[in-house]
VMD Tcl script that builds the backbone (N, CA, C; Angstrom):
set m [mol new atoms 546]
animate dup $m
set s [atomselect $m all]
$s set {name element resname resid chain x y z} {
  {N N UNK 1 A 83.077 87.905 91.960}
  {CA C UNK 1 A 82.648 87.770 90.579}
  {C C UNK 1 A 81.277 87.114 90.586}
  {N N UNK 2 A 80.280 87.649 90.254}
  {CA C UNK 2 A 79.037 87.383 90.106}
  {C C UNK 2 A 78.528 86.736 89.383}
  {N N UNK 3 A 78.815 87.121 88.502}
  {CA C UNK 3 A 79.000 86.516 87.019}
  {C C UNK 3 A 79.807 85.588 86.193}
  {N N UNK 4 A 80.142 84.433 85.768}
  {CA C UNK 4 A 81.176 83.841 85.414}
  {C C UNK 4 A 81.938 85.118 84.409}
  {N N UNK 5 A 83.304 84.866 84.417}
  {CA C UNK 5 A 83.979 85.820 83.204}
  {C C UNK 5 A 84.008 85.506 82.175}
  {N N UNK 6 A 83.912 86.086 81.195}
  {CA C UNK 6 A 83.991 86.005 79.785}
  {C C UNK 6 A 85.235 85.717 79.260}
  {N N UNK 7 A 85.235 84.885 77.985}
  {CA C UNK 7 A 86.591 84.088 77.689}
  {C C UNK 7 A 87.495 84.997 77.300}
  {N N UNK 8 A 87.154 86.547 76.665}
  {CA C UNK 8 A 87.868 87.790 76.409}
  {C C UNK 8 A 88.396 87.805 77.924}
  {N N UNK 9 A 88.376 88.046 78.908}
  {CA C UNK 9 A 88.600 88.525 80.352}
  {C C UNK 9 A 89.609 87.434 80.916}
  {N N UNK 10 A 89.225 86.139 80.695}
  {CA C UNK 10 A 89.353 85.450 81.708}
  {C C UNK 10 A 91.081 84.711 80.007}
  {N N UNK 11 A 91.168 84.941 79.478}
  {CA C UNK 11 A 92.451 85.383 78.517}
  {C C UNK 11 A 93.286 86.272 78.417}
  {N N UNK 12 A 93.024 87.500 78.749}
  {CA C UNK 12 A 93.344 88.537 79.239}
  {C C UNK 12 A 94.080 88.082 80.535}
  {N N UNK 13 A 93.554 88.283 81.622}
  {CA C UNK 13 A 94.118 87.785 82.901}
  {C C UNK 13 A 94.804 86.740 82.895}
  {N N UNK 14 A 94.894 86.007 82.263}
  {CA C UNK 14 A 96.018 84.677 82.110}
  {C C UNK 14 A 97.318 85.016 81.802}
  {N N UNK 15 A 97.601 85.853 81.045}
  {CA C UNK 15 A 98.766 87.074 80.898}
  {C C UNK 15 A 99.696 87.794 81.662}
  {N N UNK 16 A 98.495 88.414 83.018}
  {CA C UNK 16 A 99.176 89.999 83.615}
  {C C UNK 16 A 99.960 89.244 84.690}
  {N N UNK 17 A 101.471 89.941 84.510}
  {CA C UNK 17 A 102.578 89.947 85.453}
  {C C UNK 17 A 102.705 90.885 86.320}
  {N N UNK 18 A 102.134 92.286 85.138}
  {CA C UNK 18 A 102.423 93.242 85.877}
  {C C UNK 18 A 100.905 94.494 86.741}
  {N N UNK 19 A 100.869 94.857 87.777}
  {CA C UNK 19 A 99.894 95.595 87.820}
  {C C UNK 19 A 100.166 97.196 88.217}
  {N N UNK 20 A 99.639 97.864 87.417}
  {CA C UNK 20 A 99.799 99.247 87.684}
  {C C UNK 20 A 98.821 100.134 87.433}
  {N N UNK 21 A 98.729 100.839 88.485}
  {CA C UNK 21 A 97.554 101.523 88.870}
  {C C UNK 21 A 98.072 103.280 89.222}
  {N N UNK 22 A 96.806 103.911 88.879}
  {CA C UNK 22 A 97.114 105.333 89.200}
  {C C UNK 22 A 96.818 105.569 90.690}
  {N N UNK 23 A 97.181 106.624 91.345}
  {CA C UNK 23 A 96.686 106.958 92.649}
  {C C UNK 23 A 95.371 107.334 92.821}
  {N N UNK 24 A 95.552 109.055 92.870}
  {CA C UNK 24 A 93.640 109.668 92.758}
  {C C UNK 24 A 92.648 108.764 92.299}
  {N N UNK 25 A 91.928 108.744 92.839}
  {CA C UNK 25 A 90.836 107.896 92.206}
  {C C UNK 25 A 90.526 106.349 92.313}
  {N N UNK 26 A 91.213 105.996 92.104}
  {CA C UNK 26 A 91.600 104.188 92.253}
  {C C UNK 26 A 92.441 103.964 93.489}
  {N N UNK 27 A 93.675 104.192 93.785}
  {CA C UNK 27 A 94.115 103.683 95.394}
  {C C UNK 27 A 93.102 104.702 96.101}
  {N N UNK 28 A 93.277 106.058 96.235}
  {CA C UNK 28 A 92.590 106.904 96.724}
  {C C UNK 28 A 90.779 107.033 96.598}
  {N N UNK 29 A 90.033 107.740 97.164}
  {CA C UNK 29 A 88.636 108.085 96.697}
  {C C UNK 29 A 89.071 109.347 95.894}
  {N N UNK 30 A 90.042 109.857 95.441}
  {CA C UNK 30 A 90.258 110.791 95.108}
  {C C UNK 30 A 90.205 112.398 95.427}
  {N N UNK 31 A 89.627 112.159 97.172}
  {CA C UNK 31 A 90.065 113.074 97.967}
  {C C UNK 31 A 91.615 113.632 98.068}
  {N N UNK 32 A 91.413 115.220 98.104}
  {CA C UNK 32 A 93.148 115.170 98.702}
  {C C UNK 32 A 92.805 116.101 99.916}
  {N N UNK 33 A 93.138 115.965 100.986}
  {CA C UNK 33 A 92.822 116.910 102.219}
  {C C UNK 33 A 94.925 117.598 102.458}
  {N N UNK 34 A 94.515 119.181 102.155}
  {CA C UNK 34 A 95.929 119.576 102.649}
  {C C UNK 34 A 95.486 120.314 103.562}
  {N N UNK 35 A 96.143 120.339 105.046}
  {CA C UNK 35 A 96.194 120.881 105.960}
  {C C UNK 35 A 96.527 122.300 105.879}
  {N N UNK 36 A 96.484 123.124 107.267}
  {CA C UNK 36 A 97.154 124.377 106.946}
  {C C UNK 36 A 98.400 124.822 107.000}
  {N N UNK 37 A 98.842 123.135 107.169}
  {CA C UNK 37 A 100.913 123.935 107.122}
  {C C UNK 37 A 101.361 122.967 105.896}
  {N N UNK 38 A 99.773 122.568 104.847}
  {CA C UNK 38 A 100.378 122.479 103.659}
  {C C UNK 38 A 100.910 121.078 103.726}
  {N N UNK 39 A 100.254 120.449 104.686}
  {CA C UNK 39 A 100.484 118.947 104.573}
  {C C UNK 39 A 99.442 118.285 103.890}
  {N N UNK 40 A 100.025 116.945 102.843}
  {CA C UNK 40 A 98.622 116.471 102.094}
  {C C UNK 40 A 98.442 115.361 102.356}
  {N N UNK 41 A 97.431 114.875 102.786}
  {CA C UNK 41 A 97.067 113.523 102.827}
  {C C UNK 41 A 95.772 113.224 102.286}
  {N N UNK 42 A 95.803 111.835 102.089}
  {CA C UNK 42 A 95.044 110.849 101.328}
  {C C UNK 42 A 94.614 109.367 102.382}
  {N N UNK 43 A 93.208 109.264 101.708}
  {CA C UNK 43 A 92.892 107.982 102.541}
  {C C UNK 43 A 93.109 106.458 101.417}
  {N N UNK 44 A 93.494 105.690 101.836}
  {CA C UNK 44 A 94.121 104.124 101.710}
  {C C UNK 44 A 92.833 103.725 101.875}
  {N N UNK 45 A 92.831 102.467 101.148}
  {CA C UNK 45 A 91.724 101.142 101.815}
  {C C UNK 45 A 92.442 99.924 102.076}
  {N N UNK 46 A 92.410 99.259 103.338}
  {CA C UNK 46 A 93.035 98.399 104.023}
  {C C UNK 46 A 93.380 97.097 102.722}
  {N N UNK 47 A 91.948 96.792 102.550}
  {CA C UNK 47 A 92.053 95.828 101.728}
  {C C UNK 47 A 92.674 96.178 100.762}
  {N N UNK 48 A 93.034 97.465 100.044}
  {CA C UNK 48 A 94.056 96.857 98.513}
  {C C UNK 48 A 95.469 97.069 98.916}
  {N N UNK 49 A 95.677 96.995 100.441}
  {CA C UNK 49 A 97.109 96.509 101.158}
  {C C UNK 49 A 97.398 95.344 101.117}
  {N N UNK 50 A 96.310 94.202 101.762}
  {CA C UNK 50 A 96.325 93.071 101.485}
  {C C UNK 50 A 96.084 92.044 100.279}
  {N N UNK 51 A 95.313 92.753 99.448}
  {CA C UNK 51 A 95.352 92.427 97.687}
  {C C UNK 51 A 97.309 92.337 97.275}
  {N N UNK 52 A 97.441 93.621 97.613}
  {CA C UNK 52 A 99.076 93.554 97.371}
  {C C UNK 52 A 99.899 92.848 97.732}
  {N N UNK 53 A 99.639 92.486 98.863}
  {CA C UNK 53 A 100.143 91.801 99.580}
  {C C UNK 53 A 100.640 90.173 99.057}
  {N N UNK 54 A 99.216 89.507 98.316}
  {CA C UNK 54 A 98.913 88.414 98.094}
  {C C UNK 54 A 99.490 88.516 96.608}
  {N N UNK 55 A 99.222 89.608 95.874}
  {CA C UNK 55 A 100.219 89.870 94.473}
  {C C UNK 55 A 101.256 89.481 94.618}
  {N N UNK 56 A 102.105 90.239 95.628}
  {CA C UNK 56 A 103.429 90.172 95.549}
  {C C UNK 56 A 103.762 88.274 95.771}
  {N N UNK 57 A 103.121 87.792 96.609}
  {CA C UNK 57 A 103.390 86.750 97.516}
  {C C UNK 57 A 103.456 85.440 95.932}
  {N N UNK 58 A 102.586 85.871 94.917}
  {CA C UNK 58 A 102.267 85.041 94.039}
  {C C UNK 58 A 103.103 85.500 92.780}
  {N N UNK 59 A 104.361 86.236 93.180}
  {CA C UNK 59 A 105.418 86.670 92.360}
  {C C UNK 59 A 105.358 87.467 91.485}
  {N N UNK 60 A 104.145 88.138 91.280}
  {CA C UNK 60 A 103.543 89.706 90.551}
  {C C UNK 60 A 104.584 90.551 90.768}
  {N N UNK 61 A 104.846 91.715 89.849}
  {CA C UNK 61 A 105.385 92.656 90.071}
  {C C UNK 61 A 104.274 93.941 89.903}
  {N N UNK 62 A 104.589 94.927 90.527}
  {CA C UNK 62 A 103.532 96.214 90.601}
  {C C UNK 62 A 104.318 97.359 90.603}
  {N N UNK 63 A 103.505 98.492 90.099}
  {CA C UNK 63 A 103.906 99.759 90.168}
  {C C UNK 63 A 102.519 100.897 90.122}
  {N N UNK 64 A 103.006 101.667 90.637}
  {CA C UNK 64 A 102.154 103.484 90.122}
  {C C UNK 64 A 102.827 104.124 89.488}
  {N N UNK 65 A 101.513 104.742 88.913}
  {CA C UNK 65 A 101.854 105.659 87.394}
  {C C UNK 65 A 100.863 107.092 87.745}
  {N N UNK 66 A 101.510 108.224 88.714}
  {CA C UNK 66 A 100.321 108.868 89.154}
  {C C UNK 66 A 101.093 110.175 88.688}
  {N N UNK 67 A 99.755 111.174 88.032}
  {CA C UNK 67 A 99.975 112.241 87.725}
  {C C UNK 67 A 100.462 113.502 88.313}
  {N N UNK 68 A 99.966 113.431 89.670}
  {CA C UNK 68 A 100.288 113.942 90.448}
  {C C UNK 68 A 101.791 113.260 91.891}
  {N N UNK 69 A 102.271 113.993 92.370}
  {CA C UNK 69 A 103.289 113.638 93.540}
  {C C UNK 69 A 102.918 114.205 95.047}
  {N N UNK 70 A 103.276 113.330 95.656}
  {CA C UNK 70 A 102.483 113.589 97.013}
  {C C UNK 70 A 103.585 112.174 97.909}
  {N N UNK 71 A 104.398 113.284 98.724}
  {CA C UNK 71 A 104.774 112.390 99.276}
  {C C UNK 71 A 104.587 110.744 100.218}
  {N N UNK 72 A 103.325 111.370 100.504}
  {CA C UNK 72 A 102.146 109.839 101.369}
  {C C UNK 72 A 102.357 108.639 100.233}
  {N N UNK 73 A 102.146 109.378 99.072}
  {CA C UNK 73 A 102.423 107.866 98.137}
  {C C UNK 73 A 103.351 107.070 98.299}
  {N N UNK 74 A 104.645 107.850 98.257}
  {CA C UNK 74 A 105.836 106.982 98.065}
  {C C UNK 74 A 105.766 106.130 99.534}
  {N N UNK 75 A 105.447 106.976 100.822}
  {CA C UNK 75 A 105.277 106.531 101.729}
  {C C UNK 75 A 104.302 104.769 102.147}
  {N N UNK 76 A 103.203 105.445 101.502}
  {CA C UNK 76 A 102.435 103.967 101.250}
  {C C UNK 76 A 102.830 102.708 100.459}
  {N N UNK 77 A 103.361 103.266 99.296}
  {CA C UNK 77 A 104.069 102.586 98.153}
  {C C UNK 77 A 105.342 101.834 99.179}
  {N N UNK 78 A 106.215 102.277 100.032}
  {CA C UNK 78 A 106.738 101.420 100.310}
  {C C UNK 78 A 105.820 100.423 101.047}
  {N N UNK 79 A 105.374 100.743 102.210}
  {CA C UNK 79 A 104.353 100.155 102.487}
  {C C UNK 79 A 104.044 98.661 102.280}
  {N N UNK 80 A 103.594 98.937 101.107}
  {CA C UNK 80 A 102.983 97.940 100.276}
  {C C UNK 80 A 103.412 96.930 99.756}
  {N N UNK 81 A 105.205 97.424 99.617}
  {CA C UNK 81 A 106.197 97.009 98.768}
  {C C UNK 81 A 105.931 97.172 97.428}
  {N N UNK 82 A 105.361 98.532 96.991}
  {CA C UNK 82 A 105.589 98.486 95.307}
  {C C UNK 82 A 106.858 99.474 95.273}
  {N N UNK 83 A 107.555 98.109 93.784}
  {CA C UNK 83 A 108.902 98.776 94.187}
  {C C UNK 83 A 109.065 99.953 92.779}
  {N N UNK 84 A 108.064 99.979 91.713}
  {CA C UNK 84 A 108.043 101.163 90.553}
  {C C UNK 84 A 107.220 102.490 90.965}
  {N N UNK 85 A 107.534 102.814 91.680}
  {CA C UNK 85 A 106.780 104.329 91.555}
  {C C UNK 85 A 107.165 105.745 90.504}
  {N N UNK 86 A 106.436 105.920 90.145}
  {CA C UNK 86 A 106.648 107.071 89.353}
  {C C UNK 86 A 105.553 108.177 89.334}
  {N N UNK 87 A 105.443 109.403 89.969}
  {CA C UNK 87 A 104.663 110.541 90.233}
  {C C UNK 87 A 105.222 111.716 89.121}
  {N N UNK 88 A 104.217 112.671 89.248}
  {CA C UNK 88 A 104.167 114.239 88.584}
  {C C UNK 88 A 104.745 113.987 87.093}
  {N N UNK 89 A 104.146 112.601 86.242}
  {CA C UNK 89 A 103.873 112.383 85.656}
  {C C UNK 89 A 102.898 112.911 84.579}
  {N N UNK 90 A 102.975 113.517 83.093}
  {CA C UNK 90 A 102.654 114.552 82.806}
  {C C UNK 90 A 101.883 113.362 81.495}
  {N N UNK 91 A 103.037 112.456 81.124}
  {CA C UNK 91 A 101.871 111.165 80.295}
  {C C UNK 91 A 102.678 109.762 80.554}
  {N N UNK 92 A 101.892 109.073 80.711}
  {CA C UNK 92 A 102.134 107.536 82.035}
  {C C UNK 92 A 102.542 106.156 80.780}
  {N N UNK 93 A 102.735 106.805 79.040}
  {CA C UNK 93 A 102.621 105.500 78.288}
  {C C UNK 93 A 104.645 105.646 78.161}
  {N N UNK 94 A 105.051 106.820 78.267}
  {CA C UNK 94 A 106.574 106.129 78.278}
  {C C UNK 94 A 106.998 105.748 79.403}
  {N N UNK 95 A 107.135 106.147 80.437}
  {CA C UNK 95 A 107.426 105.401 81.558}
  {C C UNK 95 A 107.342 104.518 81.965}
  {N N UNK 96 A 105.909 103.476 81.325}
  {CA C UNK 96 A 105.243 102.329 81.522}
  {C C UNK 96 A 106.510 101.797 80.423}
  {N N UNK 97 A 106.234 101.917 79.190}
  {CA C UNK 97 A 107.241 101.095 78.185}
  {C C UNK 97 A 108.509 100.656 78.685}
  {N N UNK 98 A 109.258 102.400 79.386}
  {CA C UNK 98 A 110.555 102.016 80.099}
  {C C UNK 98 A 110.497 100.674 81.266}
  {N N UNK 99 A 109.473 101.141 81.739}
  {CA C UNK 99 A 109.588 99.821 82.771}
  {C C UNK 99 A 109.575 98.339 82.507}
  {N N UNK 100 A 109.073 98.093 81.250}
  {CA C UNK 100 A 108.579 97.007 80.826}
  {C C UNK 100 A 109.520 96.442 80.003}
  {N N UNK 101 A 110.741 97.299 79.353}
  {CA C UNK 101 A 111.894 96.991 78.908}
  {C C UNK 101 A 112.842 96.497 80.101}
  {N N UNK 102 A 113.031 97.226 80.818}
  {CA C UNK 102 A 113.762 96.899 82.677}
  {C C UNK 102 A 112.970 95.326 82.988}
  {N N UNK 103 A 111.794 95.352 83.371}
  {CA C UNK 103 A 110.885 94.096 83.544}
  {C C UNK 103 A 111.423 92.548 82.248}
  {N N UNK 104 A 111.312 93.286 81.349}
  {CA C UNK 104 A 111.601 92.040 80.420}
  {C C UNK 104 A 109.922 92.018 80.047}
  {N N UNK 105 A 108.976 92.835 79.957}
  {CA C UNK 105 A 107.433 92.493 79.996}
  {C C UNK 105 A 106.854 93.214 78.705}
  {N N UNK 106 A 105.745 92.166 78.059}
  {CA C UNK 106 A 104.930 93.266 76.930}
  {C C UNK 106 A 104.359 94.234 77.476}
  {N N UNK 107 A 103.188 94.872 76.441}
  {CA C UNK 107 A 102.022 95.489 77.225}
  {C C UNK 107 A 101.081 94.259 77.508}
  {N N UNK 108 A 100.727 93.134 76.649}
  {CA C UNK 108 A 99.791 92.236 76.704}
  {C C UNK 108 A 99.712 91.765 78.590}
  {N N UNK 109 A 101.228 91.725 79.017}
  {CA C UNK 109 A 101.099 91.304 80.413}
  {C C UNK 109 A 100.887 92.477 81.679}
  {N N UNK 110 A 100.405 93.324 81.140}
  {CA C UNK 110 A 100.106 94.409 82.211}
  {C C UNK 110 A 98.850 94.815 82.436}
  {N N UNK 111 A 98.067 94.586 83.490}
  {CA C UNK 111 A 96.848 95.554 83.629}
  {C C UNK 111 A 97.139 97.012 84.594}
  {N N UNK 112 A 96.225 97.525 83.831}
  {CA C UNK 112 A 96.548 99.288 84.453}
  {C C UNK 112 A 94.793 99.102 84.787}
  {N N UNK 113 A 95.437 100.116 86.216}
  {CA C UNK 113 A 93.794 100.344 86.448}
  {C C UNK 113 A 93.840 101.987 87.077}
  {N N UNK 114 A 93.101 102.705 85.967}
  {CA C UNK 114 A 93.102 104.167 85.806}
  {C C UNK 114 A 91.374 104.808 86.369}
  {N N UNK 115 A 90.873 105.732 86.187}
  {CA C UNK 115 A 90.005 106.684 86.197}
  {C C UNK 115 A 89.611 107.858 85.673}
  {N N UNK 116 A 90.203 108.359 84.986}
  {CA C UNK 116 A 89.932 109.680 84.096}
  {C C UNK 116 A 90.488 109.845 82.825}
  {N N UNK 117 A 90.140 110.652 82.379}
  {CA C UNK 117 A 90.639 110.662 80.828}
  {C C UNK 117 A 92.341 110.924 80.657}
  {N N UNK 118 A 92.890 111.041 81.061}
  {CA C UNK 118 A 94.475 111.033 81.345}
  {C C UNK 118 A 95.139 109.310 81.051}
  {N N UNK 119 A 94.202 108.823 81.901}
  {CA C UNK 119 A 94.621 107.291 81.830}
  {C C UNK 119 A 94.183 106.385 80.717}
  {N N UNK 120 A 93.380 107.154 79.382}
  {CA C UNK 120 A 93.060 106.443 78.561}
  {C C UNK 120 A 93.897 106.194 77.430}
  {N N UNK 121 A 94.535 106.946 77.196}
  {CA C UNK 121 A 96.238 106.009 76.472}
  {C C UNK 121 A 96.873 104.871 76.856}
  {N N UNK 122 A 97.303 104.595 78.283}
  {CA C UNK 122 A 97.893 103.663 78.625}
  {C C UNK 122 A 96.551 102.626 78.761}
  {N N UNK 123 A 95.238 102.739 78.974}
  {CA C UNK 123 A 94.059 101.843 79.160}
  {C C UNK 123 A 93.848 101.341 78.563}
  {N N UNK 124 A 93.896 101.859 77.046}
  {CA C UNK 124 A 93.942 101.544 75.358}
  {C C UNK 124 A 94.873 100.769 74.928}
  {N N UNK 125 A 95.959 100.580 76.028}
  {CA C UNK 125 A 97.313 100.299 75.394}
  {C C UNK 125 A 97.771 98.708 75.494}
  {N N UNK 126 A 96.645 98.589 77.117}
  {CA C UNK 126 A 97.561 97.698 77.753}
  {C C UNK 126 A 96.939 96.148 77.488}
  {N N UNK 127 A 97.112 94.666 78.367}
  {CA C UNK 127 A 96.598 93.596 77.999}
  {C C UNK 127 A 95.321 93.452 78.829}
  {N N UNK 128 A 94.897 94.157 79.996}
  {CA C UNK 128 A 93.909 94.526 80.940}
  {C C UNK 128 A 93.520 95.717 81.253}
  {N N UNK 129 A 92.378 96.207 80.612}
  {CA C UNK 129 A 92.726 97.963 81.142}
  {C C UNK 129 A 91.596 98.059 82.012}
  {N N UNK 130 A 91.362 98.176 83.756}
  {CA C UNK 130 A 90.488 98.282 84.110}
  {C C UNK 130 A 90.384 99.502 84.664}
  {N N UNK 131 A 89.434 99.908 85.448}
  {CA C UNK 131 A 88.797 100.974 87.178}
  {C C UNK 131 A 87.925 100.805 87.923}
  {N N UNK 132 A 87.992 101.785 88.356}
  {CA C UNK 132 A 86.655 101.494 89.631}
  {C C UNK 132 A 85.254 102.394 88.677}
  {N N UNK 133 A 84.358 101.605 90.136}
  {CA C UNK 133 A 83.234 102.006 89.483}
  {C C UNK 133 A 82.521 103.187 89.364}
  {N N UNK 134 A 83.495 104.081 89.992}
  {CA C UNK 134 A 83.432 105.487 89.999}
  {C C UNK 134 A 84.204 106.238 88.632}
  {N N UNK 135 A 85.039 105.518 87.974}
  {CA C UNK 135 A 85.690 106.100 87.203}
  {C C UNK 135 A 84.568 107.079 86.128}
  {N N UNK 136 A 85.158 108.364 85.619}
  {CA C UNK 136 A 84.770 108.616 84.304}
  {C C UNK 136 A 83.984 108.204 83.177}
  {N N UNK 137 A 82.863 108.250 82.600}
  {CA C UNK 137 A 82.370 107.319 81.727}
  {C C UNK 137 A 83.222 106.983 80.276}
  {N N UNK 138 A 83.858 107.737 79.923}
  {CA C UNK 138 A 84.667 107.581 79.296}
  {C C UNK 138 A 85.346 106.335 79.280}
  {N N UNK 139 A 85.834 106.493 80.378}
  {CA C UNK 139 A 86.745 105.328 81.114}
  {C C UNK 139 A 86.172 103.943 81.021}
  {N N UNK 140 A 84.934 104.019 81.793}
  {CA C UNK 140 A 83.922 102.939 81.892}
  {C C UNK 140 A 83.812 102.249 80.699}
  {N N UNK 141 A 83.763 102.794 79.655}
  {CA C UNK 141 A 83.202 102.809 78.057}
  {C C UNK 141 A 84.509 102.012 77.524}
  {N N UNK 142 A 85.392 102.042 77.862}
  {CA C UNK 142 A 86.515 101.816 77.171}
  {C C UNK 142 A 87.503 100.840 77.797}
  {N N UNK 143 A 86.893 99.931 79.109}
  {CA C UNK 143 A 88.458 99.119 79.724}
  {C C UNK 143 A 87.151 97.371 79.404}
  {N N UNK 144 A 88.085 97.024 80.135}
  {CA C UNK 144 A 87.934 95.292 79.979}
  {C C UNK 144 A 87.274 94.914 81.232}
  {N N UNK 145 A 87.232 95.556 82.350}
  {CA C UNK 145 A 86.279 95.334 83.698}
  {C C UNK 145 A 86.657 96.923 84.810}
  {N N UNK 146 A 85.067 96.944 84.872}
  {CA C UNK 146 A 84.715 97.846 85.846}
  {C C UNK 146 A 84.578 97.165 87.369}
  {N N UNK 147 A 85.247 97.797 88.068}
  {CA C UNK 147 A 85.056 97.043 89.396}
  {C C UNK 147 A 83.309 97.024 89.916}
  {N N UNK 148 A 83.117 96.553 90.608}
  {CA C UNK 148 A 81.823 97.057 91.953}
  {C C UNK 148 A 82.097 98.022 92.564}
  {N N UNK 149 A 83.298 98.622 93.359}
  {CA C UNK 149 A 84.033 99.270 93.908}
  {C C UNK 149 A 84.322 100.420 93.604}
  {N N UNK 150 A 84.043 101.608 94.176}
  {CA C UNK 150 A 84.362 102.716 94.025}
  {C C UNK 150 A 86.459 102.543 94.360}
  {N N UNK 151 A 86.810 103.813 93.691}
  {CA C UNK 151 A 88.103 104.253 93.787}
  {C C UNK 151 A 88.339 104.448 95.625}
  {N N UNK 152 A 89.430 103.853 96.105}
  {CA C UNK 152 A 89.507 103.953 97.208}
  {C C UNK 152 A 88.889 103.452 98.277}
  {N N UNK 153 A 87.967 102.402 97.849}
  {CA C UNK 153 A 87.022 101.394 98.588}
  {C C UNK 153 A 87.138 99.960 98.053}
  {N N UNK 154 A 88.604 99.656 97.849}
  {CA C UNK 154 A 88.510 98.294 97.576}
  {C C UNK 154 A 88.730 97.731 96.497}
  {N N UNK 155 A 88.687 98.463 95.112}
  {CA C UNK 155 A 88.680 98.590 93.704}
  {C C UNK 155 A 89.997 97.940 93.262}
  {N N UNK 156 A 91.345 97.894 93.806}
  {CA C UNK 156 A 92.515 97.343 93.387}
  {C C UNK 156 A 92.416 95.921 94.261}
  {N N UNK 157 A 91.806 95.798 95.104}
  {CA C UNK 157 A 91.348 94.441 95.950}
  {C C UNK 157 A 90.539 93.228 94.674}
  {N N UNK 158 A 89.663 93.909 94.501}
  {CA C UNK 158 A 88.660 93.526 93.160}
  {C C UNK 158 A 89.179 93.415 92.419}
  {N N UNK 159 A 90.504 94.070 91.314}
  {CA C UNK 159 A 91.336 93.239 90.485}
  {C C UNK 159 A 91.988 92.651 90.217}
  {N N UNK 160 A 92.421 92.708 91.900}
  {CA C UNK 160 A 93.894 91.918 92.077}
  {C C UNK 160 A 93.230 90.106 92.241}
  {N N UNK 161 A 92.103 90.410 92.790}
  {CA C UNK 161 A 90.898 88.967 93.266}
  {C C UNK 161 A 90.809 88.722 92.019}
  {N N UNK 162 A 90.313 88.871 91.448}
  {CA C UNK 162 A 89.356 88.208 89.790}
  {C C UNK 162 A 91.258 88.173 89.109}
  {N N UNK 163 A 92.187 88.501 88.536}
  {CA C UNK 163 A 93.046 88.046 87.996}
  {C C UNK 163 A 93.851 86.858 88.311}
  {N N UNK 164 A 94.041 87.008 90.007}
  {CA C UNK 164 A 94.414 85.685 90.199}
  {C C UNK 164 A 93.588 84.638 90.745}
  {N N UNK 165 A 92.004 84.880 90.906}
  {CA C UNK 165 A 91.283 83.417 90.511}
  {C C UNK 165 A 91.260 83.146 89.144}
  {N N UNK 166 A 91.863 83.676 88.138}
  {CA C UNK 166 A 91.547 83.547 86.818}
  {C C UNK 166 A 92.578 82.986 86.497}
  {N N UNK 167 A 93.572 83.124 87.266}
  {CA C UNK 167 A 95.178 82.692 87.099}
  {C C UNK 167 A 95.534 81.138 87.989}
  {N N UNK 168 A 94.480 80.720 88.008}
  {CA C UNK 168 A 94.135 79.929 89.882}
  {C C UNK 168 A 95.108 80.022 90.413}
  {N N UNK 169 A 95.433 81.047 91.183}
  {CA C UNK 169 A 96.116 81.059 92.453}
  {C C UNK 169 A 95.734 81.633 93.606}
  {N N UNK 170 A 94.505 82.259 93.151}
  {CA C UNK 170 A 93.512 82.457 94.519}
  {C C UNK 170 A 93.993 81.573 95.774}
  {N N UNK 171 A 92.903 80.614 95.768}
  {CA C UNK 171 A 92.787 79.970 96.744}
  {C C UNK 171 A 93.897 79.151 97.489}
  {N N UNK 172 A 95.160 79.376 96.764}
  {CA C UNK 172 A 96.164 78.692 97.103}
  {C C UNK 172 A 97.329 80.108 98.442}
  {N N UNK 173 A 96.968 81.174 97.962}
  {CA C UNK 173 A 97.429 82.351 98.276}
  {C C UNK 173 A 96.719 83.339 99.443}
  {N N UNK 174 A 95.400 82.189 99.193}
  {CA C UNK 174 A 94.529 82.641 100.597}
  {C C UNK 174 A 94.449 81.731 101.908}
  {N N UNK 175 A 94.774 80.706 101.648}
  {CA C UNK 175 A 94.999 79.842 102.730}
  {C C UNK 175 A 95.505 79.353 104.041}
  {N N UNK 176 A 96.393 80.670 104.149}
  {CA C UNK 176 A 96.608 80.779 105.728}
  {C C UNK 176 A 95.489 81.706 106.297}
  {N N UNK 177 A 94.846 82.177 105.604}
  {CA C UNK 177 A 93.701 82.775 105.928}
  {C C UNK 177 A 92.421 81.817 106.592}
  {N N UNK 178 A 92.111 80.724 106.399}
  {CA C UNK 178 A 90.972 79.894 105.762}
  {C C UNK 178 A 90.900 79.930 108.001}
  {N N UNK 179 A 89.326 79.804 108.095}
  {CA C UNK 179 A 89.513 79.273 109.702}
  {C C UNK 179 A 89.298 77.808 109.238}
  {N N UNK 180 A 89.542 77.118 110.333}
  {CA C UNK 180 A 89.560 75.485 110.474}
  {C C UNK 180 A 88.186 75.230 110.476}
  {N N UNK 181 A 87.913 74.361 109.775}
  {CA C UNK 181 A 86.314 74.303 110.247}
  {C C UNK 181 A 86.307 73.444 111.759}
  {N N UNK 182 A 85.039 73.735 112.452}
  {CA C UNK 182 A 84.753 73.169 113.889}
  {C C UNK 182 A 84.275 71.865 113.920}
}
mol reanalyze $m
mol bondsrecalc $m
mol representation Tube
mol addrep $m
């Protein structure tokens, strides 16, 4: 964060329990490479493994809300330990509600972090609506923070960072990390 956050933002994030994000675009660069026996894969960025990681650790709950289905997801998704997945998803604002009834959660406590015009219902909807900095202008035009980060380079790393220094639990959640000083 470069910039200090704004009291809209940094209120916002004081809120989110929950984080949910689309695939294409945001976990992904939004590449899809299918092979010729019709296998599909997608590239990950290390770091929004370990963003997750530190979510979960700080008692967050997470999910995907992706339009498309592709088995690698669910695959990664365990991974990760996100335990809501939901694919081939045709519109992402009832499924989200259902979950959030199951959760016990508003919308106020959820950030979604989308990329294209598909995701601007639930973006509109929610208490954080962010993307990457590749997203759609549309998109851009319309959430509460644009990453630095392109989709698939780090971009769910970048929101998962700025919500919980905003939440202070950063630095408490990074600390087996820290080297000793010499």
């Amino acid at each position: 964060m470069g910039q200090p956050p704004s009291a809209d933002l940094a209120a916002r994030c004081a809120a989110i329990e929950l984080l949910a994000v689309d695939v294409d675009g945001v976990l992904t660069d939004g590449v899809i490479v299918v092979d010729d026996r019709g296998v599909e894969s997608k590239h990950f960025h290390v770091r929004d493994g370990l963003a997750y990681s530190l979510w979960h650790r700080a008692g967050k709950c997470s999910a995907i809300l992706s339009g498309r289905w592709a088995e690698v997801v669910d695959r990664r998704a365990a991974e990760l330990k996100i335990a809501h997945v939901a694919q081939g998803l045709a519109e992402k604002g009832e499924p989200l509600r259902a979950l959030l009834v199951e959760l016990g959660l508003e919308l106020r406590q959820v950030c979604f972090v989308g990329d294209d015009l598909v995701d601007l219902p639930v973006l509109r909807a929610v208490g954080l609506a962010a993307c990457p900095a590749d997203a759609v202008v549309e998109v851009r035009d319309s959430v509460h923070f644009v990453t630095t980060a392109a989709g698939g380079r780090g971009a769910v790393r970048e929101v998962v960072e700025v919500i919980l220094k905003l939440q202070g639990l950063w630095h408490g959640l990074c600390g087996a990390y820290r080297v000793p000083a010499v």
